[in-house]
PADREN-581868 format. One record per residue: x, y, z of N, C-alpha, C in turn. Coordinates in steps of 0.05 Angstrom, whole numbers, padded with zeros to 5 digits, always signed. Example, Ala and Ser with C-alpha at 12.3 -4.5 7.8 and 13.67 -1.06 7.14 Angstrom:
// PADREN-581868
+00264-00114+00156+00246-00090+00156+00264-00066+00156 +00257-00045+00142+00273-00021+00143+00258+00001+00157 
This chain:
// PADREN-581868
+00093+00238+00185+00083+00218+00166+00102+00215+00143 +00115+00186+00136+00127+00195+00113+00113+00175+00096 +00124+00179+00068+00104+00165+00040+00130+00133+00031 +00114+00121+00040+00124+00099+00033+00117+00087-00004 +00130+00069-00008+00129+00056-00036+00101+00054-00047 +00096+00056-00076+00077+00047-00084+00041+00061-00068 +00041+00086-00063+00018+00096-00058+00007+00093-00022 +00029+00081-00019+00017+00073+00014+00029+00094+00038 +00025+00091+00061+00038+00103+00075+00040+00091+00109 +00062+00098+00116+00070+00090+00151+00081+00118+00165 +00059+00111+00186+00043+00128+00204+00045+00128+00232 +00055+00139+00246+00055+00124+00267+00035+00148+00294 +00007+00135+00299-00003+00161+00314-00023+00176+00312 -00029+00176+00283-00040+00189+00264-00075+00184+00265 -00094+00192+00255-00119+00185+00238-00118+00178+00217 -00124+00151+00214-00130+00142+00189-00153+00155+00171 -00153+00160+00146-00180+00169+00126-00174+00147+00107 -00203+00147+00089-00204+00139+00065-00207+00107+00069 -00192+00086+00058-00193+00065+00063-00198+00054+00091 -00185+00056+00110-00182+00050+00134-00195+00076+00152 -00218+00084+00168-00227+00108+00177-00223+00115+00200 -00213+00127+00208-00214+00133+00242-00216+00161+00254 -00240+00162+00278-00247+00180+00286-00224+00206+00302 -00228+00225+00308-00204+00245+00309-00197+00233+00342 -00179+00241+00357-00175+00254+00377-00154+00230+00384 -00129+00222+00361-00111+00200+00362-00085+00216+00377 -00070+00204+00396-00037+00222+00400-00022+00196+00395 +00001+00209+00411+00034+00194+00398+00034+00192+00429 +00036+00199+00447+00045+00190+00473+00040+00171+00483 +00057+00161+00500+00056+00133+00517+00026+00134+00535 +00028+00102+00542+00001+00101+00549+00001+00075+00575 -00015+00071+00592-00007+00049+00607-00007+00022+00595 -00016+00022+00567-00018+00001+00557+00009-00003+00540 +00025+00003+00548+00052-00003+00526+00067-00035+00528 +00064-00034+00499+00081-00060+00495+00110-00064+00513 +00108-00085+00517+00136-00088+00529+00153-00106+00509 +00167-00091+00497+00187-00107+00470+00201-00128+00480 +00211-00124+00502+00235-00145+00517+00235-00175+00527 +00206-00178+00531+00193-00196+00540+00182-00222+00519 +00203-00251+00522+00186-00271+00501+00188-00263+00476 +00191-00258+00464+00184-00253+00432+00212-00252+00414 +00202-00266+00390+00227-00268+00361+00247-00290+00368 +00244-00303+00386+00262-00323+00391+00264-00347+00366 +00276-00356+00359+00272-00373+00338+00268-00399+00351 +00244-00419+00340+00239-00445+00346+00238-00464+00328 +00237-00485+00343+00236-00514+00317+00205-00515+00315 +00198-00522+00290+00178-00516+00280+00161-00494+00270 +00129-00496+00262+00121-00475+00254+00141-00450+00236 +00148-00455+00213+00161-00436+00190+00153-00415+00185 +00135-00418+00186+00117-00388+00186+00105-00366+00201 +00115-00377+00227+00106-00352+00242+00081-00358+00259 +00067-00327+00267+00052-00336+00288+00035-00307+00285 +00011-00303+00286+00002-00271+00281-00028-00275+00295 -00033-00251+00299-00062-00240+00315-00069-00222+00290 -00093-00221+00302-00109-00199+00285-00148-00198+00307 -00163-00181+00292-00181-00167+00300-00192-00177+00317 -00168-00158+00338-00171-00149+00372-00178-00138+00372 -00204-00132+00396-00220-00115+00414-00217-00115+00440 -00221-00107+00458-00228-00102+00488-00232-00125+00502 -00236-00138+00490-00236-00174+00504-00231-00201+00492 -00219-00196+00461-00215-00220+00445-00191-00215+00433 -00181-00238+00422-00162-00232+00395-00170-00263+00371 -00164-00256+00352-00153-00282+00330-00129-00284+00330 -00120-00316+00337-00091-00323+00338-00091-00341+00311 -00064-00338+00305-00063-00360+00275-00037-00371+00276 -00032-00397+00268-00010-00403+00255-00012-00413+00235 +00007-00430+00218+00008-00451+00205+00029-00473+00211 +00023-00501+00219+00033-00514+00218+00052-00532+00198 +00075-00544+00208+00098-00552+00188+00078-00587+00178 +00061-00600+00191+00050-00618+00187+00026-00624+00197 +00007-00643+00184-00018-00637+00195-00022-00654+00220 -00039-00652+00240-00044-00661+00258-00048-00643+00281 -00055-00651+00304-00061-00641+00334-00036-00614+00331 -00047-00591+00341-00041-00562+00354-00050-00547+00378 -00036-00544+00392-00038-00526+00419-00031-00502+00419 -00052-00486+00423-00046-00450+00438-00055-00450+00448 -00030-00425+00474-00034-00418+00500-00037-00386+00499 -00042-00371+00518-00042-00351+00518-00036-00349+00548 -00018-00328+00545-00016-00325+00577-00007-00291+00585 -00018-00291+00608-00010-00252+00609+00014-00246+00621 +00042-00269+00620+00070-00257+00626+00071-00286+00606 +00100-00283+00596+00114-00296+00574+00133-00323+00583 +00121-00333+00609+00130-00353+00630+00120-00384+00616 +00123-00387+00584+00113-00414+00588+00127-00437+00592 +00118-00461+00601+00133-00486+00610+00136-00500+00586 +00144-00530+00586+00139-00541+00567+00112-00549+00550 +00113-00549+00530+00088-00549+00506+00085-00576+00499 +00056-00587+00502+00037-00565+00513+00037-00566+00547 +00033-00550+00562+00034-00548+00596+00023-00570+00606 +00026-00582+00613+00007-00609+00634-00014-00600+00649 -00007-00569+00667-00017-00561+00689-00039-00535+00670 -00025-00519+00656-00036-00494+00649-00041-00481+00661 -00023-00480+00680-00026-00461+00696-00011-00440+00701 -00031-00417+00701-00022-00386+00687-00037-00381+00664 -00043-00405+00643-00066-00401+00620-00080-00379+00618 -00090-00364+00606-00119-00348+00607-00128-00357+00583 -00116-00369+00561-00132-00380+00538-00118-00408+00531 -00121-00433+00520-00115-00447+00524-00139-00470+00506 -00127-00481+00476-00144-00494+00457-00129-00512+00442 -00142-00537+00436-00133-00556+00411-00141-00549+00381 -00127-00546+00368-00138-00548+00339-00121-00577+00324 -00138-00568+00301-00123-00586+00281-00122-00570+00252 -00086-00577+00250-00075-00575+00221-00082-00598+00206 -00095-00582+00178-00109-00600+00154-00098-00591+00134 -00097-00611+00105-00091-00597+00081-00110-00584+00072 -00134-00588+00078-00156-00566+00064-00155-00539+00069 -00137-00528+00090-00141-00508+00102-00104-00503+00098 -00084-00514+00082-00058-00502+00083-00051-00514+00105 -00054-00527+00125-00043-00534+00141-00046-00505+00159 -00056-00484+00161-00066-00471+00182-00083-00463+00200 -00077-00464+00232-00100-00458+00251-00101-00429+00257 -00130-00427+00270-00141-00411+00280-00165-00404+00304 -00154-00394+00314-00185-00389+00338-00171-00358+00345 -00202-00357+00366-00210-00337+00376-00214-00335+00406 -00183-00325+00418-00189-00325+00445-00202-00303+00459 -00222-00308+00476-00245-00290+00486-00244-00289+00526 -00255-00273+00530-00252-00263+00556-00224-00256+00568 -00213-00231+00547-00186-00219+00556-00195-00201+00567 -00172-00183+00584-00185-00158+00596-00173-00128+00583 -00190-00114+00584-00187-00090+00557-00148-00082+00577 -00145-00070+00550-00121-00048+00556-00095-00070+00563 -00091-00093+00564-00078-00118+00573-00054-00118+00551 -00039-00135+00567-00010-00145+00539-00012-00180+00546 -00012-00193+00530-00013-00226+00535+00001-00236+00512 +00009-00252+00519+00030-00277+00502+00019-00304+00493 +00027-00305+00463+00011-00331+00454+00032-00351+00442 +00033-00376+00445+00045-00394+00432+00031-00419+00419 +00039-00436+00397+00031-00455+00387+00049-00481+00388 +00039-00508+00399+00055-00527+00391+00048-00551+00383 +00064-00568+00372+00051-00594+00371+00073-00611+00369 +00071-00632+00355+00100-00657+00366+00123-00646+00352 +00120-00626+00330+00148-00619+00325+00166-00610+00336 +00155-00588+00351+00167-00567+00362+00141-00543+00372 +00156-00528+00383+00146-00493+00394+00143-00472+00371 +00121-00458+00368+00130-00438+00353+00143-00410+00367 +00148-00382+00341+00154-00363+00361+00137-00357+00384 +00136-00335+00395+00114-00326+00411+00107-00300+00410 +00082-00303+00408+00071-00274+00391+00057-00252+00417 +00055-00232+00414+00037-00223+00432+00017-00197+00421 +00002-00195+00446-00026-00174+00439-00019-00150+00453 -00032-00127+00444-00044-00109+00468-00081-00111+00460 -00099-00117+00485-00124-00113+00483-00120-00078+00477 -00149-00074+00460-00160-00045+00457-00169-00039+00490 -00171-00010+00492-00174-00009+00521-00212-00010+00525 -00211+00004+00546-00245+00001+00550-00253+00028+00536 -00286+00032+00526-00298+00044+00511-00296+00078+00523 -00293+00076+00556-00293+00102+00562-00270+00115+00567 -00249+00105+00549-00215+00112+00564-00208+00130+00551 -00195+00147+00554-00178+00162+00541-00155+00151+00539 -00145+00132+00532-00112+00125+00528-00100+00130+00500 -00076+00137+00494-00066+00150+00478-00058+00131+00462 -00065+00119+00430-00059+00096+00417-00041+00103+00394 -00019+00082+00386-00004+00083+00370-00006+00054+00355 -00005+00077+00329-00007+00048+00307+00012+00054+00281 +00012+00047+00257+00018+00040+00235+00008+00028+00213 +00003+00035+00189-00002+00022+00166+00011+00024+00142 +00008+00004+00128+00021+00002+00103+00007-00021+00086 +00019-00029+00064+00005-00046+00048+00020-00060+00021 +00004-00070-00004+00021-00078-00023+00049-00087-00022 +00043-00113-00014+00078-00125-00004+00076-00149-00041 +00099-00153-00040+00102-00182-00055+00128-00181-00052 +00133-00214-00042+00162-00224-00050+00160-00233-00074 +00153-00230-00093+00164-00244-00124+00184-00241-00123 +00201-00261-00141+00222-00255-00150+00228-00255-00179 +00238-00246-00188+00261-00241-00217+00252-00262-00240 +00238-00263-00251+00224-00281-00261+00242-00298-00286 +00275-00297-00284+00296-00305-00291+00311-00320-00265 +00297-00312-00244+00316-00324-00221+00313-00357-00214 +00328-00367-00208+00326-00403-00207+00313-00409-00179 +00297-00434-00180+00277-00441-00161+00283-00432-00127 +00314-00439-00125+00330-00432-00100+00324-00406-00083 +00325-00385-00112+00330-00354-00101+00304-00345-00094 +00303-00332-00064+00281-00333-00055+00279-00296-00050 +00297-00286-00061+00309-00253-00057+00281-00230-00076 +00261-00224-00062+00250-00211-00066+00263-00193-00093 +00242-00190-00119+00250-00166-00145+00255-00142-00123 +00226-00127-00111+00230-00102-00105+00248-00093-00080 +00240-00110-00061+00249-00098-00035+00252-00125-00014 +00260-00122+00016+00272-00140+00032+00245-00139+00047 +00223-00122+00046+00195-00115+00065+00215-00100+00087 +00232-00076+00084+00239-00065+00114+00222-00059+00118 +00202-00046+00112+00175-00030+00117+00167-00044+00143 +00160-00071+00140+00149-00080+00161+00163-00083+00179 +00188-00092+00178+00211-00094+00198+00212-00065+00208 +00210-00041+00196+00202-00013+00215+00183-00013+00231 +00156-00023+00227+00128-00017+00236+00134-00042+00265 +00151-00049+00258+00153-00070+00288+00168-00065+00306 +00188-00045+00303+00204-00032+00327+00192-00008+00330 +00167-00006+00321+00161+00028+00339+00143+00023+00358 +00134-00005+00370+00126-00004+00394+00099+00005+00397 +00082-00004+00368+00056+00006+00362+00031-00017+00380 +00015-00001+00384-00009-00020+00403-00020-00033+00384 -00022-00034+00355-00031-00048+00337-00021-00033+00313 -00024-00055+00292-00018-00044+00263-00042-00049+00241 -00041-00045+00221-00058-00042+00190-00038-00055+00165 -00048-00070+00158-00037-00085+00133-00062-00080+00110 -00058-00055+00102-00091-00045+00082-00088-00049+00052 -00083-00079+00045-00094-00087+00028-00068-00090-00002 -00075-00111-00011-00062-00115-00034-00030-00131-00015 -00042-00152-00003-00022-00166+00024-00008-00193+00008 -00022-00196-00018-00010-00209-00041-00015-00192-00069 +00000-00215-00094-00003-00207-00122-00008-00233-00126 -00033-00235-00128-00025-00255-00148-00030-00252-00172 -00034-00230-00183-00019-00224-00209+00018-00217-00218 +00024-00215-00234+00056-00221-00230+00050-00186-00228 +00070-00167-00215+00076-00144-00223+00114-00135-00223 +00118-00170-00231+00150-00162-00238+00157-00163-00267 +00165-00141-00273+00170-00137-00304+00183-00173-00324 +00171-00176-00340+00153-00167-00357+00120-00177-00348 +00117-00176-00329+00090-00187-00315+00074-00213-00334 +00096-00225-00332+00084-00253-00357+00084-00277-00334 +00092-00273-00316+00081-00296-00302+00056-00312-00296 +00054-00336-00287+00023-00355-00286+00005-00332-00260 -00017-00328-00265-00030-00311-00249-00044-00335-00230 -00042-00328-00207-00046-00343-00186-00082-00343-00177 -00089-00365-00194-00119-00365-00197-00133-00379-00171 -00116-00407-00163-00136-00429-00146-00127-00416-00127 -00138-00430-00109-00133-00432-00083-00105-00431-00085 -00088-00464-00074-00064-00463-00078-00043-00453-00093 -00058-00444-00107-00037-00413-00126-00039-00394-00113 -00059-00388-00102-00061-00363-00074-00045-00369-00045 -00047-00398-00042-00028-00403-00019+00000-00391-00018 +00003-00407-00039+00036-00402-00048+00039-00375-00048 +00025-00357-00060+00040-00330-00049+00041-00315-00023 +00016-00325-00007+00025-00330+00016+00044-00337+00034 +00053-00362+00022+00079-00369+00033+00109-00357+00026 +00104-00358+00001+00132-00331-00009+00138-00308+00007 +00106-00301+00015+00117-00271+00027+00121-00279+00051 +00115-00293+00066+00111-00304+00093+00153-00322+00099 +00157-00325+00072+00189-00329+00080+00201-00317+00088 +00196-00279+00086+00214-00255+00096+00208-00260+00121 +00232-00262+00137+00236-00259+00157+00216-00232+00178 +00222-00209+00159+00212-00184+00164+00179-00178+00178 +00169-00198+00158+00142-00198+00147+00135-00210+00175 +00139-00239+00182+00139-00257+00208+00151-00236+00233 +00162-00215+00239+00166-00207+00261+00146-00193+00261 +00140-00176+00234+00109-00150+00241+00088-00171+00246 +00087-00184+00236+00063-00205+00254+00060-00212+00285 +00083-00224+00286+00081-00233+00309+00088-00208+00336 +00093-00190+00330+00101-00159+00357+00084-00151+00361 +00054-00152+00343+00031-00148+00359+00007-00146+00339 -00018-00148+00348-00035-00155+00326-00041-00139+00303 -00060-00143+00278-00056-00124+00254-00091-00136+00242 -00092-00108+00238-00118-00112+00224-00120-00114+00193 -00124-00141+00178-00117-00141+00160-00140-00131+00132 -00134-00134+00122-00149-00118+00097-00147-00129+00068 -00160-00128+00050-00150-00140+00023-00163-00113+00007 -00153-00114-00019-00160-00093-00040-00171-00112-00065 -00154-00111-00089-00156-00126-00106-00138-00143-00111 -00106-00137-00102-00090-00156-00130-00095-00180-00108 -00115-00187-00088-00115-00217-00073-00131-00231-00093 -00135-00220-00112-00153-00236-00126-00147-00228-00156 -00141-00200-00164-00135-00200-00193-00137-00168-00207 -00110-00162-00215-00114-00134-00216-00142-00117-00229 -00155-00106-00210-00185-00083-00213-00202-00099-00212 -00196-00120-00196-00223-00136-00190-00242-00132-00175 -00261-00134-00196-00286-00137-00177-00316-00158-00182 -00329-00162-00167-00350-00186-00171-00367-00181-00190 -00371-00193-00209-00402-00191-00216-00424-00213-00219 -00448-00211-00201-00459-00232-00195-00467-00246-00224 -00470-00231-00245-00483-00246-00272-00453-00261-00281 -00431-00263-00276-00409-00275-00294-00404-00294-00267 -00408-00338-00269-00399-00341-00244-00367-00351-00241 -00351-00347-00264-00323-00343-00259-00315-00323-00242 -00327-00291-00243-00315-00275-00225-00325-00291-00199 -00347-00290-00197-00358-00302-00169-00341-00319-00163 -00330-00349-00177-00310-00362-00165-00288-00352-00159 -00272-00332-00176-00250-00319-00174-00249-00303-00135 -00275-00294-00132-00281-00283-00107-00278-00308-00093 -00293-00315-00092-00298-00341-00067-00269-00352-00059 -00251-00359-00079-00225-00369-00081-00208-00344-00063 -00205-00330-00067-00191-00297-00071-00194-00298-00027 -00224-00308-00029-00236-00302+00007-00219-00322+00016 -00219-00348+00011-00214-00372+00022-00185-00376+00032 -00175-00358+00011-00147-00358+00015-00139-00343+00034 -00148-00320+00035-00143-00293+00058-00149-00305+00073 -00170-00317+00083-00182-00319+00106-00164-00340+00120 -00154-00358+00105-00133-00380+00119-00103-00371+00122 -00093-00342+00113-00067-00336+00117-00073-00309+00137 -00092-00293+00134-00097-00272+00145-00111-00261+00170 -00118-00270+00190-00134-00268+00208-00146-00247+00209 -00180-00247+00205-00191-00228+00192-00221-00230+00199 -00239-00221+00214-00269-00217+00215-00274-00221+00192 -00300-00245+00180-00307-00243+00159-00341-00248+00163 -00364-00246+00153-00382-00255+00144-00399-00254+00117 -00419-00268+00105-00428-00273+00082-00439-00245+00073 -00455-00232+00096-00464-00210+00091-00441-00180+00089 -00433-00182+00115-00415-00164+00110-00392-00162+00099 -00379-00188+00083-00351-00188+00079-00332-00178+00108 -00312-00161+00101-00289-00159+00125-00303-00127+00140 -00325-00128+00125-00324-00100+00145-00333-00099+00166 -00320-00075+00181-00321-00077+00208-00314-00057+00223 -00321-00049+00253-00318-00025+00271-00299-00038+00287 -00274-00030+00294-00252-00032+00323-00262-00008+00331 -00265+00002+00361-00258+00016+00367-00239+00017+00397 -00219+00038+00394-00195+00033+00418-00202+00054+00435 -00212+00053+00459-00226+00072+00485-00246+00089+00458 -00247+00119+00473-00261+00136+00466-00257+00159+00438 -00224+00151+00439-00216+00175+00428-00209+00162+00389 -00221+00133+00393-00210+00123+00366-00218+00096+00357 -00235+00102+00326-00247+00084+00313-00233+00072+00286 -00232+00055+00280-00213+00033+00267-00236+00023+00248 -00247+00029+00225-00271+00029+00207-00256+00012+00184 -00250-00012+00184-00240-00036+00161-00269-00032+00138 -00253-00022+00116-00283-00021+00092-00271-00035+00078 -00294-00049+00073-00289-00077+00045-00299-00069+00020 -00275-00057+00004-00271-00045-00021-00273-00073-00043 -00273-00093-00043-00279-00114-00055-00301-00130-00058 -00321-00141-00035-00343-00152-00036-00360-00132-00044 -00361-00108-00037-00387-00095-00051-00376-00071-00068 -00359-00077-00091-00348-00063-00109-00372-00055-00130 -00377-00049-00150-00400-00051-00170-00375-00045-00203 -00390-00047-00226-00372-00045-00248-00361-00015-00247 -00333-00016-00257-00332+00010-00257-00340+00037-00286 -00343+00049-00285-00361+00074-00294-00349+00066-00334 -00322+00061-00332-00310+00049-00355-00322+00027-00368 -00332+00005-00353-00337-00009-00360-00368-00017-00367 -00385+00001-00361-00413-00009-00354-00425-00016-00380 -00442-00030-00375-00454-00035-00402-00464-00017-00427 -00476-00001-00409-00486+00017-00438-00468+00045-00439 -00447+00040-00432-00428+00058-00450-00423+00084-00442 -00439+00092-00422-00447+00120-00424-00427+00136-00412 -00410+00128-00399-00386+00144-00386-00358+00144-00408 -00362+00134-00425-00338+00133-00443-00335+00157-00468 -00307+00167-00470-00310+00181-00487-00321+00181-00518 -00340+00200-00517-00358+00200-00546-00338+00189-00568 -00316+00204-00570-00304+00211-00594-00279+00181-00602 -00282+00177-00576-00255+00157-00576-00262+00130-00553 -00273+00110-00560-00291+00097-00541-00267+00074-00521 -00244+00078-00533-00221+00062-00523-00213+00076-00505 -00214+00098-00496-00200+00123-00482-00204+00116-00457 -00196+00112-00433-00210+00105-00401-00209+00133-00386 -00235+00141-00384-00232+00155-00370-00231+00155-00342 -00219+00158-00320-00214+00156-00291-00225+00180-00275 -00230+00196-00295-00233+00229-00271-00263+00235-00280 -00280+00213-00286-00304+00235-00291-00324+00252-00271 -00318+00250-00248-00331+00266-00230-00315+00296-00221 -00285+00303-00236-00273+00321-00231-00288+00343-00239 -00286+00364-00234-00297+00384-00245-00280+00392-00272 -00298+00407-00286-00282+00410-00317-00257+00424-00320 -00256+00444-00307-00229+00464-00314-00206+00454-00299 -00201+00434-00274-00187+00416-00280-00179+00398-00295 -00200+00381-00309-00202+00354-00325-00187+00383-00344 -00184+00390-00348-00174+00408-00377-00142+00411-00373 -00136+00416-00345-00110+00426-00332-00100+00391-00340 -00109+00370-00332-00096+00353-00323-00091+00339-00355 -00113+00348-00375-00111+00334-00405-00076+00340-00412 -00082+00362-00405-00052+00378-00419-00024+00363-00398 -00019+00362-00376+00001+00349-00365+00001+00320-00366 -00028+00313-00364-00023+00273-00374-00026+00270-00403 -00014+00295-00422-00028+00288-00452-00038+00272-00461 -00060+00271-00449-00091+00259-00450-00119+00281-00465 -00116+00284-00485-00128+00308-00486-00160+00297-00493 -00171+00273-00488-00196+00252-00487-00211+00275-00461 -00192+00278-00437-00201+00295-00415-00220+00325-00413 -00206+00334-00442-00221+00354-00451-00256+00347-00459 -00257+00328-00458-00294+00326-00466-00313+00326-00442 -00331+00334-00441-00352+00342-00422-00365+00318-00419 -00364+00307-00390-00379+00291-00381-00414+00291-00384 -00427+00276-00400-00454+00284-00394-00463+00281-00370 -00494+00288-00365-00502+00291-00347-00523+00262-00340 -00514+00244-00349-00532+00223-00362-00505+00189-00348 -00482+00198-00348-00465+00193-00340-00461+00198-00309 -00452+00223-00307-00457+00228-00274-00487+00211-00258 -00494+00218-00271-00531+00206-00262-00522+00171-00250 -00507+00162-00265-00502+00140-00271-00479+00134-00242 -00452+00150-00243-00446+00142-00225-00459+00156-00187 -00468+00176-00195-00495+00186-00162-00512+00160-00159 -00513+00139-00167-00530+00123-00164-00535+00104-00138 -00558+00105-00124-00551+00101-00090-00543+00072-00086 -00553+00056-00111-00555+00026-00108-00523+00018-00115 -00502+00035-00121-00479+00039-00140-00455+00038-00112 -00433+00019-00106-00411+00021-00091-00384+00025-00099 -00370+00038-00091-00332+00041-00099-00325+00032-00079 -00334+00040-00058-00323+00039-00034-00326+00024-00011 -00344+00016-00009-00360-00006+00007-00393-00003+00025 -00397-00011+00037-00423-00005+00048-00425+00023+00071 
């Protein structure tokens, strides 16, 4: 396992904990279900700029997405060898999935569906076209069947932004922090699926001096979509095989979270969904937000928790005060459930010495509270 940028990490093999959950009994070895890299894929085409991506695959479905260069009539095919004819096929034959959509501005100019009746443990090939041109061609592996033991390999990571240099001229499209190799790694290891866990935009600025316009509407959320969606990098980990995507907060606003009495946040949410949901291919409902169970055969469960829709205020902020330090009511405290003779160790190395005060018990009470979420449902 090594520790990638900014708190995240790429994994390849592994059990996920914490954000993303998965049950034990994961390996690293090959499996009959292995991608075949060689086959169809990354070719460059006219049209479609942006790529081509899957997301929350199971045993018999996937979500396919693109975005189109203009609005109008769209075709995807799906096929289980990478043999396609001209677009769209006359005959479709070879098809196993096979749909019209339509590119709109209300939606960014991006489609989506959900092709159904695949067969578990499978590799299949998807393409999109319409009068411009072909897009790339993306492909899947189905999850296998519920009683399999097959050996799964994945990856995750998270917190991407191409910002740029907030001195740089409209032209320069050169990412402040990084080129996204990250993702360009997680696509040559030949993973049966990947994890994109969250924070998949900013649209708050986080390039020094972070004075940039914070990306509130919709179309302010597009756009960063599309910035990041220019790396090249970004468009291959999409398209090599599907990714279960995820959001945290900065998709909507750094430490955000809803509160039903303020209905700016509420809009801020609703906006924050609308947008993901049209760049990100992503299980969503009213009730549950994005959460959700994958599971791949027997030996491995894929637990997407939606750390955003059912967030509650945090312990800093609540109304009546009661988690804040007595003495110093500006002070944030972050560790109040640590035990004390840490909180004491840690006053002295974060010279924070606010850490030194004893949590009441009136406080804790406050955050034990069953009706109370951090984490999701």
């Amino acid at each position: 396992m090594t520790i990638m940028g900014r708190g995240k990490l790429l994994t390849s093999g592994t059990c996920v904990a914490a954000l993303l959950a998965a049950s034990t009994g994961c390996s690293t070895g090959a499996s009959s279900g292995d991608i075949d890299r060689n086959a169809g894929h990354g070719a460059t085409q006219a049209g479609f700029k942006y790529g081509v991506s899957s997301g929350g695959v199971t045993d018999s479905q996937a979500m396919l997405w693109t975005r189109a260069d203009s609005a109008g009539q769209v075709t995807v095919e799906m096929r289980a060898d990478s043999n396609f004819g001209t677009c769209p096929s006359a005959s479709r034959e070879g098809s196993v999935f096979f749909k019209q959509l339509q590119a709109a501005p209300d939606h960014d100019l991006t489609v989506q569906t959900t092709a159904v009746g695949l067969k578990a443990n499978t590799q299949y090939w998807f393409r999109f076209c319409d009068s411009g041109g072909t897009s790339t061609v993306g492909r899947i592996l189905t999850a296998p069947a519920a009683n399999s033991a097959t050996d799964v390999r994945f990856a995750f990571s998270g917190d991407a932004t191409a910002e740029t240099a907030q001195d740089a001229p409209p032209s320069d499209t050169t990412p402040f922090y990084n080129g996204f190799a990250t993702y360009r790694s997680m696509a040559a290891e030949n993973n049966h699926f990947n994890i994109n866990g969250g924070d998949v935009i900013y649209a708050d600025s986080v390039v020094p001096p972070r004075k940039a316009k914070w990306a509130e509407t919709i179309p302010e959320k597009w756009a960063k979509y599309r910035q990041n969606l220019n790396q090249n990098e970004l468009q291959e980990f999409r398209a090599n095989t599907s990714t279960y995507n995820h959001w945290d907060d900065h998709e909507f606003d750094n430490g955000f979270y809803v509160s039903p009495s303020d209905p700016k946040s509420v809009q801020q949410y609703q906006w924050g969904v609308t947008a993901f949901r049209d760049y990100m291919p992503a299980s969503y409902t009213t009730k549950d937000g994005i959460y959700k169970v994958y599971h791949w055969g027997k030996n491995l469960d894929v637990f997407v928790l939606d750390e955003t829709s059912f967030r509650t205020v945090p312990v800093d902020e609540m109304p009546t005060k009661e988690c804040l330090n007595p003495d110093d009511k500006n002070k944030i405290d972050r560790m109040p459930t640590m035990p004390q003779a840490q909180r004491h160790r840690m006053a002295g190395l974060l010279k924070a010495p606010w850490l030194n005060w004893k949590v009441s018990d009136r406080c804790k009470s406050l955050i034990n509270d069953p009706n109370r979420s951090i984490l999701g449902k």
